[in-house]
N, C-alpha and C positions, 0 to 999 in steps of 0.2 A: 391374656395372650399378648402377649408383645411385638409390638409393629413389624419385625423381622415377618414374624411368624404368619401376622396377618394377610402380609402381603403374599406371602408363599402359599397360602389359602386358596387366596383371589383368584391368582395365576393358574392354579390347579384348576379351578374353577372354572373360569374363563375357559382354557384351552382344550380343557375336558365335553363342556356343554355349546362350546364356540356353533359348530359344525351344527346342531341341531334346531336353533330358533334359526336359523340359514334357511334351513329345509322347511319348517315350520312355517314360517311367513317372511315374505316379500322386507327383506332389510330398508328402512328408508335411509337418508343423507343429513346434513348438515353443513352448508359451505356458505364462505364469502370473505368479506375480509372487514379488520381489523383497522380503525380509524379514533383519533383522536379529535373527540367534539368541539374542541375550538378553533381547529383548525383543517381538519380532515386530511390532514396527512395521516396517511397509511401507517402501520407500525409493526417494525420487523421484530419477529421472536416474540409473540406475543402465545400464551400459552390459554388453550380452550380446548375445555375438556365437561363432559359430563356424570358429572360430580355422584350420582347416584351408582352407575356401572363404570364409574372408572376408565371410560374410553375418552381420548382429547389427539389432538396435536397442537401445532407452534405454526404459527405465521410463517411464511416465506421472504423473501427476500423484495416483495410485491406487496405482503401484510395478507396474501390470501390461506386462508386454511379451508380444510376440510375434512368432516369425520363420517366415516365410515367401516361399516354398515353397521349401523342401528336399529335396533330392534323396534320395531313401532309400542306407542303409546306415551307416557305423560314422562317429561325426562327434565331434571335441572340444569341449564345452562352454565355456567359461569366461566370467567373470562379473569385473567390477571395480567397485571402490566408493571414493571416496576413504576413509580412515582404516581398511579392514577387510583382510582376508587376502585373495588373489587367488583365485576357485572355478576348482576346472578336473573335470569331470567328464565321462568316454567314454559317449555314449548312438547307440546301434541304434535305427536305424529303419526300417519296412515302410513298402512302397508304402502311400501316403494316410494313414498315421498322423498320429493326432492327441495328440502327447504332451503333458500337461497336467505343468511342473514347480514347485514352489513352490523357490527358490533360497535357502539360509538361511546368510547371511556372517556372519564372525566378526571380533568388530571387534581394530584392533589398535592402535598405537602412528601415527602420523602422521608418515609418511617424506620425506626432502627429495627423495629420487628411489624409483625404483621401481615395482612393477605398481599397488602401491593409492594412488598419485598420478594414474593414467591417465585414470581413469571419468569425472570431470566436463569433463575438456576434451573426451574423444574423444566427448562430447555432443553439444559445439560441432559439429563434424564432418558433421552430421544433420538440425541444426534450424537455421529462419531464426529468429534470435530477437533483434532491430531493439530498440537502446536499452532493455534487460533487464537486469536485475540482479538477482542470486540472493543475500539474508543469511540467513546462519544464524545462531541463537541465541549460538552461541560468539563471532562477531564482535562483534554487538549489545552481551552485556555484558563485554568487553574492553572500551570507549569510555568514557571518565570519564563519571561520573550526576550527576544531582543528586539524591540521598537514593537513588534506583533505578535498574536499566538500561530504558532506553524504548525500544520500538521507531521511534517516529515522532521522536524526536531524534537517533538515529542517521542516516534518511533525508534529513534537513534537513544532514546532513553531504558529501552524494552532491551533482557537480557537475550545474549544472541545476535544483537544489530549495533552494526558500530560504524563511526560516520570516518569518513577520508581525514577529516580537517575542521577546523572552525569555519571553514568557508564553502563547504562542501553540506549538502542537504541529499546528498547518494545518499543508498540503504546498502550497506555490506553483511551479508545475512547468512552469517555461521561459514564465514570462511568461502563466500561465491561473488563474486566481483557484481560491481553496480548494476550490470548489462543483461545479469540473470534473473532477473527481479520484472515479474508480468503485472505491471502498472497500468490501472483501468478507471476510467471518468465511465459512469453508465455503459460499464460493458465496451467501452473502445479504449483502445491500447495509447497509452501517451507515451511518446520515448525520452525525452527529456524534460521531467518534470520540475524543472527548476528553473532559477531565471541567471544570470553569468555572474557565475563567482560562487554560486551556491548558497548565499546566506538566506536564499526566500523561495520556497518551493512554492507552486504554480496557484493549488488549490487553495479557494476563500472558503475558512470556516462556516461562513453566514450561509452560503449556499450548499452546505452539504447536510446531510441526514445521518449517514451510517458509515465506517468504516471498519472492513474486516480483512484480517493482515493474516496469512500463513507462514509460520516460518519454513515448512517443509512439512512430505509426504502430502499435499494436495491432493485434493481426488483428481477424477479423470474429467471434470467437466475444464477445468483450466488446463491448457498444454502452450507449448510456446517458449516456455522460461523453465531453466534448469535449478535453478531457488528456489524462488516465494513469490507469492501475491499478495498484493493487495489490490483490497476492489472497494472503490469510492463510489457510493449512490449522492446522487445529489437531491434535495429537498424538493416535494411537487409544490410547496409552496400551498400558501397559506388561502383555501376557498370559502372563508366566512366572513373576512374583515380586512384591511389593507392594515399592512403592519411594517414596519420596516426600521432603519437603525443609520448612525452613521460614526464613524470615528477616525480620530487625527491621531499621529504620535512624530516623536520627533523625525521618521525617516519617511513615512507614508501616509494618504488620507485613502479612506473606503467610504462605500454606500450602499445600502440595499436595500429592495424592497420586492413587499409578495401580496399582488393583487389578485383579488379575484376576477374572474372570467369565466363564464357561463359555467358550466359543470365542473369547475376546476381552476386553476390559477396562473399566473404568470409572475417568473421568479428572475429579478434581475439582480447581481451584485457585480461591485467595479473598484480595480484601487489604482493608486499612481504613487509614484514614490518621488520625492523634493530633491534627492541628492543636488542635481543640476541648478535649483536656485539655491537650498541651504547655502553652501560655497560661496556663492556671490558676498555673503552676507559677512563675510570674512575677508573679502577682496581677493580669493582666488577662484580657479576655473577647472570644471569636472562635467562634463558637459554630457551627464551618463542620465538615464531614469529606464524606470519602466513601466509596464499597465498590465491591468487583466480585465476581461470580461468576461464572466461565468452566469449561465441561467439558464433556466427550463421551462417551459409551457406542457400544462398538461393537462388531460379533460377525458372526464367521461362519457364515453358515448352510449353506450348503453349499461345497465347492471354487469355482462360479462364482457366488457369490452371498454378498456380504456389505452388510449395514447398519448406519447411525451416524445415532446421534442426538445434535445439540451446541448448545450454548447459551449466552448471554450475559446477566446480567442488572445493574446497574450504575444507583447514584442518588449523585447530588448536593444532600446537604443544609443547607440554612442557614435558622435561625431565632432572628432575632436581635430580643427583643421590644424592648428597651432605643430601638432604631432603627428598631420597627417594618415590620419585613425578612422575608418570607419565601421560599424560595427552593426550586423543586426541577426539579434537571435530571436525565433518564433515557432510557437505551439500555436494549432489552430484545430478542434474537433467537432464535429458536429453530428449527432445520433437521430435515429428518428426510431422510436421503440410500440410496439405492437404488443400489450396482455389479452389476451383471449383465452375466456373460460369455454369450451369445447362441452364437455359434459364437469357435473360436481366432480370428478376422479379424474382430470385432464386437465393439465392448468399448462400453458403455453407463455411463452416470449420470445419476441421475432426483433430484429434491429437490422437494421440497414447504415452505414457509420463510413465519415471519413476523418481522418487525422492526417495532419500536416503539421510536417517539423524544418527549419530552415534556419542553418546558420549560416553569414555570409561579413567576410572580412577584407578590410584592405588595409593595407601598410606600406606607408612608404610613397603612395603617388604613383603616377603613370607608371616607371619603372620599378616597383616596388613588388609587393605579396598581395595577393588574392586567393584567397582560399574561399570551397563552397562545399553544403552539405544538403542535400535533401533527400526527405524523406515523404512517401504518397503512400495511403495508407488506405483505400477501399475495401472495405467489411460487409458482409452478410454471414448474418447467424441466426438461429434455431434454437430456443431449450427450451423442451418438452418434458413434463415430470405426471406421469400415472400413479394414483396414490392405489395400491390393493386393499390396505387395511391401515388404521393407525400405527402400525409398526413395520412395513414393509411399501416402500416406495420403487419405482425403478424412475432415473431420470436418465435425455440422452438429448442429441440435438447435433447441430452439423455448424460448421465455420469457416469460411471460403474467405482468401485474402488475396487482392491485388495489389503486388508492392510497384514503389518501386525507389531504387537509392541512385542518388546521382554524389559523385564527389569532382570536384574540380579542385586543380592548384595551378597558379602561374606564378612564376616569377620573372622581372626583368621581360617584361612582356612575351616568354616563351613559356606554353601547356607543358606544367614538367610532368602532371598526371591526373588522368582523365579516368574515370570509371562510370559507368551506367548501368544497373541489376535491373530487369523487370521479374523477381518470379514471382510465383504462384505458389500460398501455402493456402493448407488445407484441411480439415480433421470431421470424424467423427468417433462421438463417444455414447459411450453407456455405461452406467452405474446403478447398482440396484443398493439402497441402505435399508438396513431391516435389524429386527431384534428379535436374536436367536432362541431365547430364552430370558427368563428374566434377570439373568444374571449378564447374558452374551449380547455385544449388538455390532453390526460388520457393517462395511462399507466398500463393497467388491467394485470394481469396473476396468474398463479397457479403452484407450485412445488408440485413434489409428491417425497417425497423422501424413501429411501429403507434402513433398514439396517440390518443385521444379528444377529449382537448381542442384538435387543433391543425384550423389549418382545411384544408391539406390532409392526409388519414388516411394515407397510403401516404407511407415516406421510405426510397428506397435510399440506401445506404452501401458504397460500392465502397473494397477494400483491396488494395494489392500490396506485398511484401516480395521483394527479392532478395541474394543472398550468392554473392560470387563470389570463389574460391577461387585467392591469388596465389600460397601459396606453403605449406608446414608449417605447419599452422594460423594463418595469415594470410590475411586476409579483406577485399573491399570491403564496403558493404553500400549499401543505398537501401529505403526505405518512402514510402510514401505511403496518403494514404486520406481519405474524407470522414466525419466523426462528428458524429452529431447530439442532443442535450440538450433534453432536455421539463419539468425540474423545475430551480430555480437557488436561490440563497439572493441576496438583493440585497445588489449594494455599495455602502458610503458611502463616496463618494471625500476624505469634510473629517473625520473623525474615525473616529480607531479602534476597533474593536469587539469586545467579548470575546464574544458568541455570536451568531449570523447566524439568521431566521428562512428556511423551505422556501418556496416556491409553484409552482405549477405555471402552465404558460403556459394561454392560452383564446385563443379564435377574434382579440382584437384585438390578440395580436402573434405575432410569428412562431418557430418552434422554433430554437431555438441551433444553430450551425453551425459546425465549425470542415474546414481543411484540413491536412491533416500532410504535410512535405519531409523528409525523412531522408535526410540521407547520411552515411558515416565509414568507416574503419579499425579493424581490429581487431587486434591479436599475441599470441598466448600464448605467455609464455615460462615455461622452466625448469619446469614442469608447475603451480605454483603463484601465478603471478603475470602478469597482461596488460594490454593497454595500450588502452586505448579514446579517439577522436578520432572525435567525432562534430560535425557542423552541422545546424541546423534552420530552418526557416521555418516560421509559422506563422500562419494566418488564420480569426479568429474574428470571428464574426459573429450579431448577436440576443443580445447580452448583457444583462441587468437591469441599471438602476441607478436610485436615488429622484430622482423630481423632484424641483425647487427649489420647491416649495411648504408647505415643514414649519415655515414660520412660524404658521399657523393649524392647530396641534395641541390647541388647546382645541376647536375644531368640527367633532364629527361628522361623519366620514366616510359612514358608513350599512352595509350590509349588501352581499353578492357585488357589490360594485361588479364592470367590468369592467377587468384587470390593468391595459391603461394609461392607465387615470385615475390610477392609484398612482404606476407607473414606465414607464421610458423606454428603449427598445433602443439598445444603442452598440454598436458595432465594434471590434476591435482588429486589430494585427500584432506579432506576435513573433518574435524570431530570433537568431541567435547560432551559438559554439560554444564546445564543450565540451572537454577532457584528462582522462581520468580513468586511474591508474597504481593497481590491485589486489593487493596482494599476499596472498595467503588464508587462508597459512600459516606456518608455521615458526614461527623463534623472535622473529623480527620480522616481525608482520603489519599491517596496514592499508592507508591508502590516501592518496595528494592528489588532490586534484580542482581544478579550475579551469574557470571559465564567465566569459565574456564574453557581455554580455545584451541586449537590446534591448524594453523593452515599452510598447505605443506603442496611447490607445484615442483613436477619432474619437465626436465627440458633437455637436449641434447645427451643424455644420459647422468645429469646433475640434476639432484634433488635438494633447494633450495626453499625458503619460509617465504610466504607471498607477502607482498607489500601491507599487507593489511591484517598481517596473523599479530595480536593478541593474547597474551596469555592467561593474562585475567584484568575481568573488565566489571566493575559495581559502580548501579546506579542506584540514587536516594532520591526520591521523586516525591514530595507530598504538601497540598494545600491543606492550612489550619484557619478557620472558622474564629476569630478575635470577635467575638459579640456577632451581633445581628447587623454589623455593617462597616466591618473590617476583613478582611482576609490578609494570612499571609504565605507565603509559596514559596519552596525552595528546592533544587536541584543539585543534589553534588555526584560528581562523574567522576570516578580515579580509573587508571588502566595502565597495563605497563607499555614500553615503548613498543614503538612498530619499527620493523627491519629496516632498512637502507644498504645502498652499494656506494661506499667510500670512491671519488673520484681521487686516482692517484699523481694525475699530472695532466698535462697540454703541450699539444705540437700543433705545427704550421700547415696547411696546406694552402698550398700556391696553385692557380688557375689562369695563364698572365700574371696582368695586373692584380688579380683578387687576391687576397690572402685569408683563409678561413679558419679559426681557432677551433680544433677538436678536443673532445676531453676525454682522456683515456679513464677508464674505470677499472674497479679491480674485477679479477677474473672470475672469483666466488660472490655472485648475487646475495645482496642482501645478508651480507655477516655483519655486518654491527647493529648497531639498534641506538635509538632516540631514547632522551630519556622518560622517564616515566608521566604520564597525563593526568596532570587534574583540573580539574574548575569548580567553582561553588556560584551559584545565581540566584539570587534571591527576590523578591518582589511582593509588593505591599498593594491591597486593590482597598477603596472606597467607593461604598456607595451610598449614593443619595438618588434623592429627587432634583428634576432641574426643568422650570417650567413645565413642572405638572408630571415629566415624564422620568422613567428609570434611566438613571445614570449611572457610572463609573468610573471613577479617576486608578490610573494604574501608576505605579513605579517600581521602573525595574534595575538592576544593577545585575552586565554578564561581568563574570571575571571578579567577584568582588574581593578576593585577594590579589588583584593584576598579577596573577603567575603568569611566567613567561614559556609558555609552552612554545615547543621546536614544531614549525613545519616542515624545515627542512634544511639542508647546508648545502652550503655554496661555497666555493674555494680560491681564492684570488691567488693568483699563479703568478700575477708580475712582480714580486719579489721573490730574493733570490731560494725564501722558507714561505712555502705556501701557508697562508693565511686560512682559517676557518671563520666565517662569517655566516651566524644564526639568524634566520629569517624567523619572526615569532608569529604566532597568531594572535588573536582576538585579545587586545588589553583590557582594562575594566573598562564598562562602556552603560555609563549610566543613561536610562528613556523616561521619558514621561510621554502618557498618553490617557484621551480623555473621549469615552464612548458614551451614546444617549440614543436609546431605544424609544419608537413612536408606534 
């Protein structure tokens, strides 16, 4: 009988005699979570199942499972994980038993076949999880750096996502601007996760555990953002042994370290970047840096009850008196998180969270420019997940937000505009995922979300997911869903921009909208590597963008004007498809991707290509293994150009004495186009021993054909044949840096 056949046996099986050892005797449990023995962090996606009747689930997001309801008596345990030893342990169990096990793997070497290859795909197996992508930190820094490994440079690699700029670490995600993308540290929201100028996104590698990235069709438990998610867990840190690292490169130094503490650990990591003295060193003046400090404390209090407390804090400074320049940009979060196991079939997490965002500029001196932006960002939430069976779960939970957005601007020491938002957003959801059949598995649910400032308060948000099973892990898939957006950053569709201010909508326009079409294939093959072939459609709707009236920036705006006196709602459609080929592991690992794009906004009754529509966009992404103590790592990116609005001339305008240079632009947005983008980066790692401990030497080369890629044109008007002057990005830009592990 052939495996097809066997399984279809099982399941007859199963579903035929399910109902009557129910009736027969008291089902016992199996729960607890999923832990790595030399360090006891927790470990997500980790597959546990009993091997004899074929019943298991997957770790959570926490590393807790539970299987239910089992039949009392003598049952094989086992446990798989990628990189660690196969568990397999015999446990007895009584009628109604309620076994509570903490599972603790032993890591080992990373095999091209075998049990501890199994765990992450036989995931797949279980869950609808629609345009998902799971990196771990080992992938992340494999990928050539510039000076560091970046997490949001890495994702700008992944087909479907495409960055502003060489300078820009935004996520542009299938054709939906920066500002739709629901960006999460431990469950709270960051709004600008980057530091000025874009080259260094916020998050330190050393501190994080797990990241997983949606490109769209989300379920219902995330709302807020009319794109994608990604949601960053950060590491509890290491409760057996004090362990920690630290590394220099030619732009920045880092450090971290993960102590234990009574039931648990305390996890600090910190970087600083040299800009400010490098220069010196040259005999000029740049008088810029910046920092982060990222960490978590976490502890178990009891078997069913652990808590973590984690945080971010990160500023961007420049004060440059010479050019009378001041300059400060800042992210600051801070969560306090509650896991409570309720009963084995009730698994809980509770957070209480604030985040702070704060940009603040001056130019020019007393009578000069001041501009300000903030953002307050008080959270409370809920997520509650009831497992029925190994194949039917229902999750749901509640989300309450206190904002609040301040913007200021002066100029010439007079408030040209003033804004202040307090609302209140708000949501509840529920989601039931389950498997239909052994062929069927859905992921149904419903958001209801809340907001204060819109004018109607109630906004459902209906989602469905389904995965249909064609063959050995070969999959169809489809999602769909409605997501709705209450706060936005506006775009300017005629010049590029290094940092976006917040606002929230009010009663005179309407809340952001978008719809999500997912369909694709999926194949995993050879236990480490899969093929993903996905299309989308998409439809967005109530977008911000500035009106054409910013020729008169010398006159006072005034105070909480109403939003669309400022700006203006547009529409768009987006759609395409996607190739992406993953390889995970081994000794050749990475990926290509390829997207074909389409992004397309309506405005005034002109349908125009957005700033950031692409036609086709391929990434070559892969680290190769040179011996036991060589790596080499390359990235090559081609894309064709992105749209532009050709400025056609400049006139005067006079105020008195002032005189203001305007720049007229042409009438049709965005008709010509940049030319085509590429880059190649390549990068060479070493390692060795160094006083005893695991070391690294990196070298890296961005640009290493210094192609002169276009960020943008600029026009010089004071001759009598206007001038075109190409503004380039990133030239070749060779780093060395050198890490050691303790």
């Amino acid at each position: 009988m052939n495996l097809v056949n066997t399984r279809r046996l099982f399941w007859f099986i199963t579903w035929s005699f399910f109902p009557i050892w129910i009736l027969l005797a008291q089902p016992a449990s199996i729960s607890g979570f999923v832990v790595d023995s030399t360090s006891g962090e927790s470990m997500i996606s980790a597959n546990v199942y009993l091997e004899d009747i074929q019943v298991g689930s997957t770790t959570n997001a926490e590393g807790y499972y539970v299987i239910y309801p089992i039949p009392p008596g003598e049952h094989e345990l086992v446990c798989h994980y990628l990189g660690y030893q196969l568990y397999r342990k015999q446990v007895r169990l009584e009628p109604g038993e309620k076994l509570h096990l903490v599972i603790h793997l032993q890591p080992t070497l990373i095999q091209a076949q075998g049990d501890t290859i199994v765990a992450e795909s036989e995931a797949v197996e279980r869950d609808v999880q629609i345009s998902q992508i799971k990196l771990t930190t080992r992938s992340i820094r494999q990928a050539p750096q510039l000076g560091e490994a970046d997490l949001f440079r890495t994702l700008q690699a992944l087909p479907g996502v495409l960055s502003e700029s060489d300078f820009s670490t935004g996520l542009v995600v299938r054709g939906g601007n920066t500002d739709q993308n629901l960006i999460m540290l431990d469950g709270i929201t960051v709004y600008n996760p980057s530091h000025m100028g874009g080259l260094f996104s916020n998050f330190l590698l050393e501190a994080i555990k797990d990241v997983r990235f949606i490109k769209g069709g989300f379920p219902a438990e995330y709302g807020g953002r009319m794109s994608a998610v990604l949601n960053v867990i950060s590491k509890e840190g290491n409760r057996k042994q004090l362990v920690g690292g630290a590394a220099v490169s030619m732009l920045s130094s880092q450090m971290n370290m993960e102590i234990p503490t009574g039931k648990g650990a305390l996890l600090v990591a910190g970087r600083r970047t040299y800009f400010d003295q490098a220069v010196k060193l040259i005999g000029e003046e740049f008088p810029y840096y910046f920092y982060d400090f990222q960490g978590s404390f976490h502890q178990e209090i009891t078997p069913y009850d652990r808590i973590t407390v984690s945080g971010y804090f990160g500023n961007d400074v420049l004060n440059w008196d010479d050019i009378n320049i001041d300059l400060l940009w800042g992210n600051r979060t801070l969560s306090a998180h509650w896991q409570h196991v309720f009963s084995p079939r009730l698994f809980s997490h509770f957070m209480v969270a604030a985040s702070r965002f704060q940009t603040s500029v001056e130019f020019g001196g007393d009578e000069g420019v001041e501009a300000e932006n903030r953002i307050r960002d008080n959270t409370l939430k809920g997520d509650l997940t009831f497992f029925l069976s190994p194949q039917n779960d229902i999750k749901f939970g509640f989300e309450v937000k206190r904002l609040l957005f301040q913007y200021r601007s002066v100029f010439d020491n007079r408030t040209m505009l003033r804004i202040r938002q307090t609302p209140v957003e708000a949501a509840f959801y529920v989601q039931n995922s389950r498997q239909l059949s052994p062929r069927w598995m859905m992921n149904i649910g419903l958001r209801m979300s809340y907001f204060s400032g819109s004018r109607e308060l109630i906004h459902p948000e209906p989602r469905l997911a389904l995965k249909y099973k064609l063959g050995y892990k070969e999959y169809l898939n489809f999602a769909t869903g409605v997501y709705r957006q209450f706060i936005h950053t506006v775009q300017d569709e005629y010049s590029p921009s290094i940092s976006n201010d917040w606002f929230a909508i009010d009663p005179t326009v309407s809340p952001g909208r978008s719809y999500h079409f997912v369909a694709g294939y999926e194949k995993h093959l050879w236990g480490t590597t899969f093929i993903q072939i996905e299309g989308y459609y998409k439809i967005l709707e109530n977008m911000l963008t500035y009106r054409e009236s910013r020729s008169a920036v010398d006159e006072a705006l005034g105070e909480d004007i109403p939003v669309n006196q400022l700006f203006v709602n547009n529409s768009g459609r987006a759609y395409g498809a996607e190739i992406f080929i993953h390889k995970q592991y081994g000794r050749l690992a990475g990926w290509i991707g390829y997207s074909l794009g389409w992004a397309k906004k309506h405005l005034d009754g002109d349908t125009y290509y957005a700033s950031f529509d692409r036609r086709h966009d391929l990434s070559v992404l892969f680290s190769y293994e040179l011996g036991r103590r060589w790596r080499f790592s390359s990235r090559l990116n081609y894309g064709t150009g992105y749209p532009y609005t050709r400025a056609l001339g400049r006139y005067e305008e006079r105020d008195g004495g002032r005189v203001e240079h305007r720049i007229i632009f042409d009438e049709k947005r965005n008709r010509f186009r940049y030319p085509a983008y590429s880059r190649w980066d390549v990068g060479f790692t070493k390692y060795f021993r160094l006083l005893g401990k695991s070391a690294q030497f990196d070298i890296q080369v961005v640009n290493v054909m210094n192609r002169k890629n276009i960020f943008f044109y600029q026009w010089n008007f004071e001759e009598d044949q206007a001038i075109r002057e190409e503004v380039t990005m990133l030239p070749i830009v060779p780093t060395i840096g050198l890490r050691i592990n303790f």
